[in-house]
Legacy VTK file of the C-alpha trace (Angstrom):
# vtk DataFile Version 3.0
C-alpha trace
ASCII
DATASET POLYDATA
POINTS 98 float
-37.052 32.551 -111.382
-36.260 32.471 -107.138
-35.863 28.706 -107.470
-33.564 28.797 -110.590
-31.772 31.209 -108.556
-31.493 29.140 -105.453
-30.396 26.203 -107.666
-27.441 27.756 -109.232
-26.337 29.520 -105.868
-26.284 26.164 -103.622
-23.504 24.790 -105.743
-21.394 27.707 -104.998
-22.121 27.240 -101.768
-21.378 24.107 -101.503
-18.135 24.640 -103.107
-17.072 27.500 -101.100
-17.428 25.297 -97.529
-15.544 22.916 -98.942
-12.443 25.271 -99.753
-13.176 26.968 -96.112
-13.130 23.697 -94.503
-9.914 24.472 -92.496
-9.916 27.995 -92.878
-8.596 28.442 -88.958
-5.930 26.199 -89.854
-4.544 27.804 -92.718
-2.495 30.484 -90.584
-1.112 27.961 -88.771
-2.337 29.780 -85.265
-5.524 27.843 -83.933
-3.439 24.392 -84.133
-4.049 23.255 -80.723
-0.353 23.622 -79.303
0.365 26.007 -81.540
1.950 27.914 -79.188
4.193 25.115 -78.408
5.730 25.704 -81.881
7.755 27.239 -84.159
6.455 29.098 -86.714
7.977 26.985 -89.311
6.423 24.085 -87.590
3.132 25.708 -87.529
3.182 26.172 -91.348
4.401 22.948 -92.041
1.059 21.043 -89.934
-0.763 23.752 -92.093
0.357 22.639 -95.340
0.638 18.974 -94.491
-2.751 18.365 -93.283
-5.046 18.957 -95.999
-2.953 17.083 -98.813
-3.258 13.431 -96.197
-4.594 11.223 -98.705
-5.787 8.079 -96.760
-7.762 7.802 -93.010
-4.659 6.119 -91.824
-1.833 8.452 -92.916
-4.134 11.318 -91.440
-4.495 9.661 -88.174
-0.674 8.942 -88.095
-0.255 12.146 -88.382
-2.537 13.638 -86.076
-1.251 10.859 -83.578
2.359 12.218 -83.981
1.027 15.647 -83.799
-0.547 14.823 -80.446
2.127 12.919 -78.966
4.849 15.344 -79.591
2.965 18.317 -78.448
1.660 16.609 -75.191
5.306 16.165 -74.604
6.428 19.655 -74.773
3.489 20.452 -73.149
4.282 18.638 -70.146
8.638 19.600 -69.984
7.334 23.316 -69.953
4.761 22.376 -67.388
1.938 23.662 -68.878
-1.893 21.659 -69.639
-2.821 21.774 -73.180
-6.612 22.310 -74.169
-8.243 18.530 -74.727
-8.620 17.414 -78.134
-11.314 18.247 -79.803
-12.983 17.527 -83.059
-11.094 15.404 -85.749
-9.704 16.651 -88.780
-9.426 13.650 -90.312
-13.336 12.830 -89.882
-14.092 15.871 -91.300
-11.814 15.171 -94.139
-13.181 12.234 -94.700
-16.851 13.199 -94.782
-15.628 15.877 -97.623
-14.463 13.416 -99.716
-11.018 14.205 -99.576
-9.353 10.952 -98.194
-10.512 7.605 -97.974
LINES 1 99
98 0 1 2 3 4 5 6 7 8 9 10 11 12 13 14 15 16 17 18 19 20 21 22 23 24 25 26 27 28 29 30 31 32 33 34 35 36 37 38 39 40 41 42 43 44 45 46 47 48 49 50 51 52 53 54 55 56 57 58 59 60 61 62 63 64 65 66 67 68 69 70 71 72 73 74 75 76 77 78 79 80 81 82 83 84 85 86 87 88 89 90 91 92 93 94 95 96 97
């Protein structure tokens, strides 16, 4: 009975990491920059990233993303964090782009 139970709960599991994949992201407020933008902005990344549907429109993306805040970063005179992690590796390795 323990191991039946174990089997049906590791689906749901499984399932509920990949639906909390970005969960930091969804508010728009742990976007590295994110204080760089505009709230509107912020949503907008938040909504756009998770529905990339191939490597390269992702990275295109993130490259934008990147670029533009690295320039604000530097007209306000301030150092933005280094990049870290990539979303879409992580995206990729879900299954949701190719």
């Amino acid at each position: 009975m323990q191991t039946m139970k174990k089997l049906l709960i590791f689906p749901i599991l499984f399932c509920a990491g990949q639906a909390l994949a970005f969960p930091w992201y969804s508010s728009g407020d742990h976007i590295r920059g994110a204080d760089l933008m505009t709230p509107t902005e912020r949503k907008d990344y938040a909504s756009k990233l998770p529905n990339m549907k191939s490597m390269d429109e992702c990275r295109a993306f993130m490259n934008a993303h990147n670029l533009e805040l690295d320039q604000r970063a530097k007209v306000r005179g301030v150092a933005l964090p280094p990049i870290s992690g990539d979303p879409c590796v992580v995206m990729k390795t879900m299954g949701r782009i190719k």
